[in-house]
DOVOKE-25891 format. One record per residue (C-alpha): x, y, z; residue number from 1. Coordinates in Angstrom, 1 decimal. Example, Ala and Ser with C-alpha at 12.3 -4.5 7.8 and 13.67 -1.06 7.14 Angstrom:
BEGIN
east | north | up | seq
12.3 | -4.5 | 7.8 | 1 .
13.7 | -1.1 | 7.1 | 2 .
//
This chain:
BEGIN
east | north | up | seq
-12.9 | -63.6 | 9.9 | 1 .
-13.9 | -63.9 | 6.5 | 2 .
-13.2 | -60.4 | 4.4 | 3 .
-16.3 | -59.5 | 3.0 | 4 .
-16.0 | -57.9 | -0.8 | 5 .
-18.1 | -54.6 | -2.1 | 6 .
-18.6 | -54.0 | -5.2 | 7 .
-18.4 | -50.4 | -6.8 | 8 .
-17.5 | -48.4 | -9.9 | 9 .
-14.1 | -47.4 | -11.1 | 10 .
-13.7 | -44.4 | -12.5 | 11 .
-10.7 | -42.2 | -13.8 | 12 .
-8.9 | -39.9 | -11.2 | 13 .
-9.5 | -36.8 | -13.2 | 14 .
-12.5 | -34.5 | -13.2 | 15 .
-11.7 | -33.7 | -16.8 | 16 .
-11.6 | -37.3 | -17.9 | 17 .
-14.6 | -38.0 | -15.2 | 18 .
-16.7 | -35.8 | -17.3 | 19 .
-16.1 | -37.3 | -20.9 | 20 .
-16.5 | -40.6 | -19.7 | 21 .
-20.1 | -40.1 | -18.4 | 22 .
-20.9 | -37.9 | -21.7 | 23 .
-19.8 | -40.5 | -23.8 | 24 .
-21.8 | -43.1 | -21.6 | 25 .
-24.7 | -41.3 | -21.8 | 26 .
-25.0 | -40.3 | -18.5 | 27 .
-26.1 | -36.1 | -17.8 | 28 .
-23.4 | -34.6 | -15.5 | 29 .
-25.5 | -32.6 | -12.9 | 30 .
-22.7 | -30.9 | -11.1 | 31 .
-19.8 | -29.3 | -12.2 | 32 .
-16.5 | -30.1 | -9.9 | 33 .
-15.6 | -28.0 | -7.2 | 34 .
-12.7 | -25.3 | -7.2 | 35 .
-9.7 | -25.7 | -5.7 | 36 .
-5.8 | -25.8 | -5.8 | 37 .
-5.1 | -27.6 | -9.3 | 38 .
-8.9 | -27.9 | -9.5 | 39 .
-10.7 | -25.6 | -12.5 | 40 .
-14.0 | -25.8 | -13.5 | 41 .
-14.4 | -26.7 | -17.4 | 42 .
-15.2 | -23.2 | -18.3 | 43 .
-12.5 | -22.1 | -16.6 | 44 .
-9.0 | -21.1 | -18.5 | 45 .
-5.8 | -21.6 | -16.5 | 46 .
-4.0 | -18.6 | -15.8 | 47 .
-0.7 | -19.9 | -18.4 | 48 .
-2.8 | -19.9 | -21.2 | 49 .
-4.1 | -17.1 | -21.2 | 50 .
-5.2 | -15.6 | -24.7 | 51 .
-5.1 | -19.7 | -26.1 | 52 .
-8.4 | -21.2 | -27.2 | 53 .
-10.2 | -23.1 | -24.1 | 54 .
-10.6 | -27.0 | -24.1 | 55 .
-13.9 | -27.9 | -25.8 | 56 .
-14.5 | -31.0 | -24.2 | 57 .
-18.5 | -31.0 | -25.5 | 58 .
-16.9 | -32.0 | -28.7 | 59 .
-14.6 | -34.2 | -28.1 | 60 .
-15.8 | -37.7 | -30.1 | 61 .
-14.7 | -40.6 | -27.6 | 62 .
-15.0 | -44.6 | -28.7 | 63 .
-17.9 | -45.9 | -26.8 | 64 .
-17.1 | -47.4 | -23.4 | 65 .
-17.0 | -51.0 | -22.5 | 66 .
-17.8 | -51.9 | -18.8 | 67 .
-16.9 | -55.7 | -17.3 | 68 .
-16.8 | -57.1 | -13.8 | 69 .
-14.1 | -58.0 | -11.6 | 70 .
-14.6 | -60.0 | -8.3 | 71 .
-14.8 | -56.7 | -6.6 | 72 .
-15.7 | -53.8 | -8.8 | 73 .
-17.5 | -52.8 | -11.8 | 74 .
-15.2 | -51.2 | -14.2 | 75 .
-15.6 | -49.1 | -17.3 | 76 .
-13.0 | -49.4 | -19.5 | 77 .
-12.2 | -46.6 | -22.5 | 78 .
-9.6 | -47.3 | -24.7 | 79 .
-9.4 | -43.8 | -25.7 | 80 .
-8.2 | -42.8 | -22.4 | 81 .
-4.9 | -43.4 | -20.7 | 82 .
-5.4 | -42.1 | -17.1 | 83 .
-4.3 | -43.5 | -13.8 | 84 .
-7.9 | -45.1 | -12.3 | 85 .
-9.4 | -45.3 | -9.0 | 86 .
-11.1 | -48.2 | -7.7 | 87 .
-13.6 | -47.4 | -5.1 | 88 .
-13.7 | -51.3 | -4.7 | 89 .
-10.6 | -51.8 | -3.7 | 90 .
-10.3 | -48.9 | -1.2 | 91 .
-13.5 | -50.2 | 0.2 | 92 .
-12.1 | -53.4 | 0.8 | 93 .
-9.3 | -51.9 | 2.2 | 94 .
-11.3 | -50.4 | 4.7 | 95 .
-12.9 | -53.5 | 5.6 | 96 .
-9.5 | -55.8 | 5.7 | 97 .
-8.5 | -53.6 | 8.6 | 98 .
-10.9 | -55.0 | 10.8 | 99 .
-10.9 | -58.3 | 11.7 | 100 .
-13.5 | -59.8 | 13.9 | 101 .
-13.0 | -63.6 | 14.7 | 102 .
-15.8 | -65.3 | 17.0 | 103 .
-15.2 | -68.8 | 18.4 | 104 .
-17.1 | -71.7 | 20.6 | 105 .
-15.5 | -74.8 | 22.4 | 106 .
-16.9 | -77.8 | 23.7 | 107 .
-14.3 | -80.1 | 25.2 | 108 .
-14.4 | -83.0 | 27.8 | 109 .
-11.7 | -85.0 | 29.1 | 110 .
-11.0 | -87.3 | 32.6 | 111 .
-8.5 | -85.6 | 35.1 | 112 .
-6.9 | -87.8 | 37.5 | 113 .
-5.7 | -85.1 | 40.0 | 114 .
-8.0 | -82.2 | 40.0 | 115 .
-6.6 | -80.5 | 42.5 | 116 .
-2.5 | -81.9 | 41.9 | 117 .
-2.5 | -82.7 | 45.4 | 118 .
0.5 | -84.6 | 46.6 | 119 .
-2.0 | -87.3 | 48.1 | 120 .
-5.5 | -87.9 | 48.3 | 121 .
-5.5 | -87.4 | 44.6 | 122 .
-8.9 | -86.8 | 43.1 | 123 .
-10.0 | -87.8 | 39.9 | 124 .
-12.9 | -86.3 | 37.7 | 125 .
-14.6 | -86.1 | 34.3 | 126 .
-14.2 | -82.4 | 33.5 | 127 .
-16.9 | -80.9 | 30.9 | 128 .
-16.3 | -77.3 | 30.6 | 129 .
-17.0 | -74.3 | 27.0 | 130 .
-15.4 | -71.6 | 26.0 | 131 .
-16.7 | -68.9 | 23.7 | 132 .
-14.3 | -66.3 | 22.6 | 133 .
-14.5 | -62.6 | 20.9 | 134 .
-11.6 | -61.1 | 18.9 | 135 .
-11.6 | -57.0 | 17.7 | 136 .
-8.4 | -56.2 | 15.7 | 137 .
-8.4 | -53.0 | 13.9 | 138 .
-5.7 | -51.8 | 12.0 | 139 .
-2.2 | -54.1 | 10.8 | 140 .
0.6 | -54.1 | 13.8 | 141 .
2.8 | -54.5 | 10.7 | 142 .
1.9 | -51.4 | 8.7 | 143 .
2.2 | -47.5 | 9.2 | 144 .
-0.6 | -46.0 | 11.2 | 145 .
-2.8 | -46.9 | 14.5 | 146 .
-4.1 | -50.0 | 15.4 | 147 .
-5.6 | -52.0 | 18.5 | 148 .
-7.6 | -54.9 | 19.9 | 149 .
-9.2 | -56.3 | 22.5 | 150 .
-9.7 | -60.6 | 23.0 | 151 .
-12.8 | -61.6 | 26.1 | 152 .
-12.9 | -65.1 | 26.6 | 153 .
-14.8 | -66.8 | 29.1 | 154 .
-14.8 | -70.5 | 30.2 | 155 .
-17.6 | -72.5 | 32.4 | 156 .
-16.6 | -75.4 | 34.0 | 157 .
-18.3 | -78.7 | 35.3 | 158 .
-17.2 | -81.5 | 37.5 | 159 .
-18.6 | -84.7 | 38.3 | 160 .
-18.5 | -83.9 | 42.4 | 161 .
-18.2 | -81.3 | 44.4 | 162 .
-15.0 | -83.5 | 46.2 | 163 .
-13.5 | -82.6 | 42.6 | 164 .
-13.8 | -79.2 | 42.0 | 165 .
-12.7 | -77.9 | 45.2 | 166 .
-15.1 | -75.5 | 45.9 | 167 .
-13.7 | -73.4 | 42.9 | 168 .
-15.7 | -70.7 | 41.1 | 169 .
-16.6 | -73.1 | 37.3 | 170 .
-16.4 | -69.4 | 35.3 | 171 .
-13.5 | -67.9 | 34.5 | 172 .
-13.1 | -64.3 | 32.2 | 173 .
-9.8 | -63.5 | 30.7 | 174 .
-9.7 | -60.1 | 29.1 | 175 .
-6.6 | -58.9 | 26.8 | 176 .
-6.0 | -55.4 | 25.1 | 177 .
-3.6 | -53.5 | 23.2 | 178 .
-3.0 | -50.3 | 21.3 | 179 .
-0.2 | -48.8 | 19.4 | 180 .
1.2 | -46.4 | 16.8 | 181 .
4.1 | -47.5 | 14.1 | 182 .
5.4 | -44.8 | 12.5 | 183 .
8.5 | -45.1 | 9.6 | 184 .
11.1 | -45.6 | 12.3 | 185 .
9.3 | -45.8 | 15.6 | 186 .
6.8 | -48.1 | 17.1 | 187 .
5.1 | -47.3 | 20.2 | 188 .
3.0 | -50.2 | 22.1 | 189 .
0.6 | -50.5 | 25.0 | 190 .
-0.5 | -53.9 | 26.1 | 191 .
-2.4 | -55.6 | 29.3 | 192 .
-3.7 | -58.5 | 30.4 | 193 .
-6.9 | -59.3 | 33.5 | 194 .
-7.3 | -62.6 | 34.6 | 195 .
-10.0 | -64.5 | 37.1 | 196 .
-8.3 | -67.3 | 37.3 | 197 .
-10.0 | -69.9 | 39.5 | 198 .
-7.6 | -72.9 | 39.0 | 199 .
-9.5 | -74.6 | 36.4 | 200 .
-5.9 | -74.9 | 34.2 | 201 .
-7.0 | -77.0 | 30.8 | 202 .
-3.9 | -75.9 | 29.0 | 203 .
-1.4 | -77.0 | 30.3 | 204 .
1.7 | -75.2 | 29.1 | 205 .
0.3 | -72.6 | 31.6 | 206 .
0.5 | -74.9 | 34.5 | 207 .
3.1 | -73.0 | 37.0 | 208 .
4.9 | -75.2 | 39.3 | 209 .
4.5 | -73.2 | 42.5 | 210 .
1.1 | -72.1 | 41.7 | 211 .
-0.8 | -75.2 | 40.5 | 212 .
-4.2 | -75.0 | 40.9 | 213 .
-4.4 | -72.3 | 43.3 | 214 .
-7.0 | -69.3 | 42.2 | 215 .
-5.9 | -65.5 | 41.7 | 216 .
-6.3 | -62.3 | 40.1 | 217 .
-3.6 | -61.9 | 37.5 | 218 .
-3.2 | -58.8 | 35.9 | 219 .
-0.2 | -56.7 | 34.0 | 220 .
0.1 | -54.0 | 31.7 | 221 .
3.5 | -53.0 | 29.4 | 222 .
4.5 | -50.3 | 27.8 | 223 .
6.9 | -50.9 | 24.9 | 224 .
8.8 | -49.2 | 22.1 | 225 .
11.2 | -49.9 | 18.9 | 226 .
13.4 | -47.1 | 17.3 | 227 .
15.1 | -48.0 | 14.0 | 228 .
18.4 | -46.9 | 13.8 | 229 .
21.1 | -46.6 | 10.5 | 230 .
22.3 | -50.4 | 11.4 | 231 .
19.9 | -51.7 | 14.2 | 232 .
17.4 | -50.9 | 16.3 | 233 .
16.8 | -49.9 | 20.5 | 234 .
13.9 | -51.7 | 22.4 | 235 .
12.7 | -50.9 | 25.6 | 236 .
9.8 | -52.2 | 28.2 | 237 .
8.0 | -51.5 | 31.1 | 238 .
5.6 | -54.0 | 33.2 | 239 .
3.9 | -54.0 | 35.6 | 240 .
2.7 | -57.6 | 37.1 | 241 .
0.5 | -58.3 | 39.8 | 242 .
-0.8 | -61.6 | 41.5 | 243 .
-3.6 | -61.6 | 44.8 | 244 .
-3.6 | -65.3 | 45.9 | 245 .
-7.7 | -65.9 | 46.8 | 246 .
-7.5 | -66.4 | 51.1 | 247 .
-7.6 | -70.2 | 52.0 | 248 .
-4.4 | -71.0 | 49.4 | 249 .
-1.7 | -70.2 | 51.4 | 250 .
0.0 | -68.6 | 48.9 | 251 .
1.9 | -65.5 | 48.9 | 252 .
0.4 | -62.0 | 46.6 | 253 .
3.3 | -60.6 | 44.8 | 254 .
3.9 | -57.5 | 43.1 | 255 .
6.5 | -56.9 | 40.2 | 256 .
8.4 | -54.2 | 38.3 | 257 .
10.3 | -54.6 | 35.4 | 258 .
12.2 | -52.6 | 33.0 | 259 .
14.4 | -54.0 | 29.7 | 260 .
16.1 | -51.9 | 27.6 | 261 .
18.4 | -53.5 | 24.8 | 262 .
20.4 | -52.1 | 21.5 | 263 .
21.0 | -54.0 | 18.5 | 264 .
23.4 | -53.6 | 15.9 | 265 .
23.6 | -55.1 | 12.6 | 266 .
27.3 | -55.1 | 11.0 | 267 .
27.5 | -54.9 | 7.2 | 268 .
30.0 | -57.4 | 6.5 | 269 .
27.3 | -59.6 | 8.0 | 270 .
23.9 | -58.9 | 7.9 | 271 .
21.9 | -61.9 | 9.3 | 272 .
23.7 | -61.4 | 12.7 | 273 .
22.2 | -58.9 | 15.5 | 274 .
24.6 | -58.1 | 18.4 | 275 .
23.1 | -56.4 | 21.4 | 276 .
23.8 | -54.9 | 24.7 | 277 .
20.9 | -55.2 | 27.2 | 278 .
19.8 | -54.3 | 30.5 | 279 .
16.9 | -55.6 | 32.9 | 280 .
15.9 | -54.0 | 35.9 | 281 .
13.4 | -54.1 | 38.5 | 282 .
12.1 | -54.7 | 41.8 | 283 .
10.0 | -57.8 | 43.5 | 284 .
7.6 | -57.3 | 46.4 | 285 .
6.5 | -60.6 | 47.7 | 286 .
4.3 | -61.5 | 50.7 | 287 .
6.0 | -63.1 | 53.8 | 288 .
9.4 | -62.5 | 52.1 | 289 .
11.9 | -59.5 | 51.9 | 290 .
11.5 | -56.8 | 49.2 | 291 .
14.5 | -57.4 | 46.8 | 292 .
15.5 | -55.3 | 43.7 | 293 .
18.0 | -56.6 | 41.0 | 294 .
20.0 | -55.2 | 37.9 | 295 .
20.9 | -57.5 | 34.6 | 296 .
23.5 | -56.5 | 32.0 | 297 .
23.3 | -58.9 | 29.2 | 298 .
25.2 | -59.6 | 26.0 | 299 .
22.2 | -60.7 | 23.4 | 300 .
22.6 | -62.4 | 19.6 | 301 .
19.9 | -62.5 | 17.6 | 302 .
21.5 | -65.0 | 14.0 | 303 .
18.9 | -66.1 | 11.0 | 304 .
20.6 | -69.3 | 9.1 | 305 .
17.9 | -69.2 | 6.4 | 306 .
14.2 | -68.0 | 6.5 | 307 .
13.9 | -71.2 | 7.9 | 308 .
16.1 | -71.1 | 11.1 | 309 .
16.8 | -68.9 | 13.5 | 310 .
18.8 | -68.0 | 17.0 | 311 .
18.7 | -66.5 | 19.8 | 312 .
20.8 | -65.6 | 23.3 | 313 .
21.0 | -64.0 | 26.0 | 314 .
23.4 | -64.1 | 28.8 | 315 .
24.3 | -62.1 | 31.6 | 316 .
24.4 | -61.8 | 35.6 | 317 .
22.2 | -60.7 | 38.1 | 318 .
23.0 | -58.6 | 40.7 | 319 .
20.2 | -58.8 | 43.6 | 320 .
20.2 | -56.8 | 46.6 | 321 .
17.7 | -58.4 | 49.4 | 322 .
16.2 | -55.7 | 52.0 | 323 .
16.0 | -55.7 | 55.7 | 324 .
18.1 | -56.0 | 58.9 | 325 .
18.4 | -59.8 | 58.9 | 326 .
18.6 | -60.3 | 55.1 | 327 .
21.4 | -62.1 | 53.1 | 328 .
22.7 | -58.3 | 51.4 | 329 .
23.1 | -59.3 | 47.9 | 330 .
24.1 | -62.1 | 46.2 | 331 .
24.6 | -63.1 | 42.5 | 332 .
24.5 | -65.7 | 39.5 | 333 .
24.7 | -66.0 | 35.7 | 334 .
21.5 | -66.3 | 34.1 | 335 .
20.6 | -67.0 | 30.5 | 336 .
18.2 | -67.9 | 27.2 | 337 .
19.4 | -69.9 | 24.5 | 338 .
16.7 | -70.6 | 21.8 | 339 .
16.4 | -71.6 | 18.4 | 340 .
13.6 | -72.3 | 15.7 | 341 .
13.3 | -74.6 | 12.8 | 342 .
11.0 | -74.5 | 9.4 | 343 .
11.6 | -77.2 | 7.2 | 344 .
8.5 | -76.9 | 5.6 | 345 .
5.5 | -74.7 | 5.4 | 346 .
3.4 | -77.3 | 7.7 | 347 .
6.0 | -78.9 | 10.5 | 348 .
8.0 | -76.0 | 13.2 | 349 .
10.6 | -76.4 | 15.4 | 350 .
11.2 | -74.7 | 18.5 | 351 .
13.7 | -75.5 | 21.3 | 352 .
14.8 | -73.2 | 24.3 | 353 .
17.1 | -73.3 | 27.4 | 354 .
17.3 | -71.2 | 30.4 | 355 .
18.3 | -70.5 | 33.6 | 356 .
17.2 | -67.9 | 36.2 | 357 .
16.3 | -67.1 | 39.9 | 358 .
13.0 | -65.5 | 41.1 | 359 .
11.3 | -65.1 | 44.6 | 360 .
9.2 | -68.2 | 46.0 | 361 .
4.9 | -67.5 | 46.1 | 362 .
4.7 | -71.1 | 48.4 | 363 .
7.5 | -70.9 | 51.0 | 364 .
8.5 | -67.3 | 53.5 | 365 .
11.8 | -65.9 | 53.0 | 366 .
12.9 | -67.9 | 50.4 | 367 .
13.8 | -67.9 | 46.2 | 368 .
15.1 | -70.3 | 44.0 | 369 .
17.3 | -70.8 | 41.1 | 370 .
15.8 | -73.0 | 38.5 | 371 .
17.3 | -73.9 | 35.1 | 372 .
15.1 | -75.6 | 32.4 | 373 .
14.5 | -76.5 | 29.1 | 374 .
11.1 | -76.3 | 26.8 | 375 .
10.5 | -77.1 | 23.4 | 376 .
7.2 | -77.7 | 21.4 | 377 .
7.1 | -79.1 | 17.7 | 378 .
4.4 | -79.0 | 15.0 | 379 .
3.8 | -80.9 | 12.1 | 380 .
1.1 | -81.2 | 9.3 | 381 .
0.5 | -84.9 | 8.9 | 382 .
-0.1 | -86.2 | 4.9 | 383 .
-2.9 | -87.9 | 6.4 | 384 .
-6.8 | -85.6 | 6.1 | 385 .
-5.4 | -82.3 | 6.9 | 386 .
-4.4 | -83.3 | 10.9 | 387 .
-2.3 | -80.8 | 12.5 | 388 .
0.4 | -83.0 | 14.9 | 389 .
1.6 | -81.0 | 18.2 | 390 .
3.9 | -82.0 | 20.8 | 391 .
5.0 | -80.2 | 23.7 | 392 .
7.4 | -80.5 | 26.6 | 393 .
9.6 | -78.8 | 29.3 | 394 .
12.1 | -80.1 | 32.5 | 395 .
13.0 | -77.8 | 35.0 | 396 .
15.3 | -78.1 | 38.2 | 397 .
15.0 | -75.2 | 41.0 | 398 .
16.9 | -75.0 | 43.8 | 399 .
15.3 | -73.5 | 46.9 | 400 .
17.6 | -70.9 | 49.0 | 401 .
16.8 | -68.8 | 52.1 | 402 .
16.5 | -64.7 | 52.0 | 403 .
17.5 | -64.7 | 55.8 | 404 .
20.5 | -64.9 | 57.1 | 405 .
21.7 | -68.0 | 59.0 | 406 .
18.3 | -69.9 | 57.4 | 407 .
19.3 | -73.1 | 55.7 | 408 .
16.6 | -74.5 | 52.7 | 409 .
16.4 | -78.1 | 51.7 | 410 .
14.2 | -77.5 | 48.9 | 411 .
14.7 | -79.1 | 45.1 | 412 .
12.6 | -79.6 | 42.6 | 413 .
12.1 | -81.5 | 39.3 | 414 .
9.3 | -80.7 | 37.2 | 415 .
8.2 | -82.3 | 33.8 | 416 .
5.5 | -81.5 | 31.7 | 417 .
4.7 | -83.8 | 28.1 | 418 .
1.5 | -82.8 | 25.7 | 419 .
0.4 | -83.8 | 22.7 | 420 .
-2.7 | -83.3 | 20.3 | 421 .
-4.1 | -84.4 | 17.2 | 422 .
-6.6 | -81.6 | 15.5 | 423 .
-8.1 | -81.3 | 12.0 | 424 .
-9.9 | -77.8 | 10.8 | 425 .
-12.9 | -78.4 | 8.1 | 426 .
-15.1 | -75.6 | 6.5 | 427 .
-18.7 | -75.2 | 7.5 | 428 .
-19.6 | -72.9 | 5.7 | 429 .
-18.4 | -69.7 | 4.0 | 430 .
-17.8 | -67.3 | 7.0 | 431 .
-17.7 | -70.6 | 9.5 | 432 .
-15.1 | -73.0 | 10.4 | 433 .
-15.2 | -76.2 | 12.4 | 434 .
-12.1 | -77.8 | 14.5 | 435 .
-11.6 | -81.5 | 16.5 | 436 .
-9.0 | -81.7 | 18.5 | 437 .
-8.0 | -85.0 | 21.0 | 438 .
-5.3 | -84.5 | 23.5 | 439 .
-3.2 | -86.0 | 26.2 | 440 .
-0.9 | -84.0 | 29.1 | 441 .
1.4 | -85.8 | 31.8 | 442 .
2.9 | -83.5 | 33.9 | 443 .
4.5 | -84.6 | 37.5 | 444 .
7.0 | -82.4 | 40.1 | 445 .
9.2 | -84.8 | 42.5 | 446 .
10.0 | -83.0 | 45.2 | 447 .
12.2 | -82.9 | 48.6 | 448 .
9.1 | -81.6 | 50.2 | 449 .
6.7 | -84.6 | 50.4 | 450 .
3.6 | -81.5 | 50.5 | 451 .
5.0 | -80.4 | 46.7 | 452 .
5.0 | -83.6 | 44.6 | 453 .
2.4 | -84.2 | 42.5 | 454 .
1.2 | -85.9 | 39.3 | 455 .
-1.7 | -85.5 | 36.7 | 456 .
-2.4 | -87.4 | 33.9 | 457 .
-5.7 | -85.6 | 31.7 | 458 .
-6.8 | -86.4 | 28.3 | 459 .
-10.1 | -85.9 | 26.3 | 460 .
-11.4 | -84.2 | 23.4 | 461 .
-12.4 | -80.7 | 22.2 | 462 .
-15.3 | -79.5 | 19.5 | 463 .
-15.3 | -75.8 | 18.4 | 464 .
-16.6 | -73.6 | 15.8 | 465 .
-15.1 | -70.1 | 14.5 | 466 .
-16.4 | -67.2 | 12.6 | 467 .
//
């Protein structure tokens, strides 16, 4: 959003100064100031000098005053006085820099060649589809004090059949929201997250593997906290994440819990490097599988090279216990994050991850898998009319293994995702800014299980307008 500026009048911060300025600008003072701690009215003698001769300020001869403007205040400057000043101007701007409202319309249309990423059958379509967007931020996340937000967007969707779209709702709402409190040491934060989502996935570094195109309600809410400490800092998290699978998908509604607590310690003889001791805990309840809960000690490193690059790790072991008579008991396997980010220059980012992990299955019963990826997206401003150059991509391997003892799974999977886009920003006018973006995404899985493979190829173009 574009700040809007006021302008008002800066005068000096004390009553006594206040009133010689507007005698000596001419101006009748109506009302005396009011009493009060510090505060004396100008007949008034303080109580220290008693029995010495009161201030005469009717006769006090001042230079005449000169007044100029500023971009956001009228000021009236005295030479005769040397007084700290107010500036209503700037406080008022102050005001209004702490809310932020941001408005924004897209227009996009592109040709999908697998609608529905079925593994055969594939259908292709010319998708049309807008987006319009509200943003409310009050308050600075990084600043002392309360602040909070709220983002709506909502999306309509058109296909070029009915054979295309599936029978899926074209609308889908997404509503985020936060809220927190930073004090000197301590920051305190409440976020969630409510999603319709009915499968129409445009962006595609929120395709899921297992998921697809399948529609759901998505919501989750966390509650997190920071404590600074002498030479670190604790964190700690609690989520709550919940997915119900629409009937007809076949797909199994999960519920999940999760708890992380970490502390991080900064040693003086070197003080880019952050050593830490973490935790993760929590339980998974999954349709037509076993309840299973799980506790992760982790050794984490956070390291900054330069303002320009910076790493990250974490590595530990999960310990997961499965639940019921016939389960596998518990079982266990190092997991880890490995990530890193480059800067080179103000316009072109770098960022690069690893990791590996297990989690239950939403597509087969009584089964998880181990997966272990990588992802990595890069940004850079071309010299060439301001166009903003992304590219994006991942790889990830899962292996699929029963939760059920003497069941055997022959499930792998390789999945591959690669985006890139070409955009270019251009003013409008003052408080309105215009954006083009043209875009392509591949993204294929090969699996053992001729019913899970699928491909998509979908490019097109995108129009939008923010406030």
């Amino acid at each position: 959003m574009k700040a809007f500026h006021f302008s008002a009048l800066t005068v000096p911060a004390s009553p006594w100064v206040l009133a010689s300025v507007f005698a000596a600008s001419g101006f009748v003072v109506a009302q005396e100031p009011s009493s009060g701690p510090g505060l004396l009215k100008p007949t008034e003698v303080p109580p220290a000098q008693v029995g010495a001769q009161a201030p005469q300020t009717s006769s006090v001869a001042l230079p005449s005053p000169s007044a100029f403007r500023t971009e956001d205040s009228l000021v009236i400057e005295n030479p005769a006085l040397d007084a700290e000043v107010v500036d209503l101007g700037q406080v008022l701007k102050e005001v209004d820099d702490r809310v932020r409202l941001d408005v924004w319309i897209n227009t996009s249309m592109g040709y999908d060649s697998n609608t529905l990423l079925r593994s055969n059958k594939e259908v292709g379509s010319w998708v049309t589809w807008s987006s319009v967007g509200v943003s409310l931020d009050v308050g600075d996340e990084s600043a002392m004090g309360l602040y909070y937000g709220v983002d709506l967007l909502g999306s309509v969707f058109q296909y070029d059949s009915r054979t295309a779209d599936g029978g899926r709702n074209n609308t889908e709402p997404m509503l985020n929201s936060y809220m927190g409190l930073r004090g000197a040491k301590t920051n305190v934060r409440v976020s969630s997250m409510f999603r319709a989502n009915q499968g129409n996935v445009v962006d595609y570094s929120d395709t899921q593997r297992e998921q697809r195109r399948a529609q759901s309600r998505d919501f989750n809410i966390t509650v997190s906290g920071q404590r600074q400490l002498a030479h670190g800092y604790m964190t700690g998290s609690y989520t709550i994440d919940n997915r119900n699978f629409a009937q007809g998908t076949g797909l199994n509604d999960s519920e999940g819990l999760l708890t992380d607590f970490a502390w991080f310690y900064r040693p003086g003889f070197a003080p880019k490097t952050e050593l830490g001791f973490g935790v993760r805990a929590g339980q998974f309840n999954t349709a037509n599988n076993l309840d299973q809960s799980y506790l992760q000690p982790s050794l984490r490193t956070n390291y900054t090279f330069s303002r320009k690059t910076q790493v990250f790790s974490r590595v530990g072991y999960d310990f997961r216990n499965f639940e019921g008579p016939q389960s596998i008991g518990s079982t266990g396997a190092f997991v880890y994050e490995l990530g890193s980010r480059w800067s080179p220059t103000a316009k072109s980012a770098l960022q690069l991850s690893v990791y590996k992990d297990f989690s239950p299955s939403i597509v087969s019963g009584f089964e998880n898998f181990n997966r272990a990826g990588v992802r990595g997206s890069f940004n850079y401003g071309l010299p060439w009319w301001a166009l903003q150059l992304r590219l994006e991509g991942s790889y990830e391997h899962a292996d699929y293994f029963s939760t059920l003892q003497n069941m055997v799974s022959t499930r792998a999977d390789d999945y591959w995702l690669f985006g890139s886009s070409v955009s270019r920003a251009f003013p409008i006018t003052r408080f309105f800014e215009g954006n083009v973006t043209t875009f392509y995404y591949y993204t294929t899985n090969d699996s053992t299980n001729q019913v899970n493979r699928f491909q998509d190829h979908f490019t097109g173009v995108r129009l939008g307008v923010t406030y």
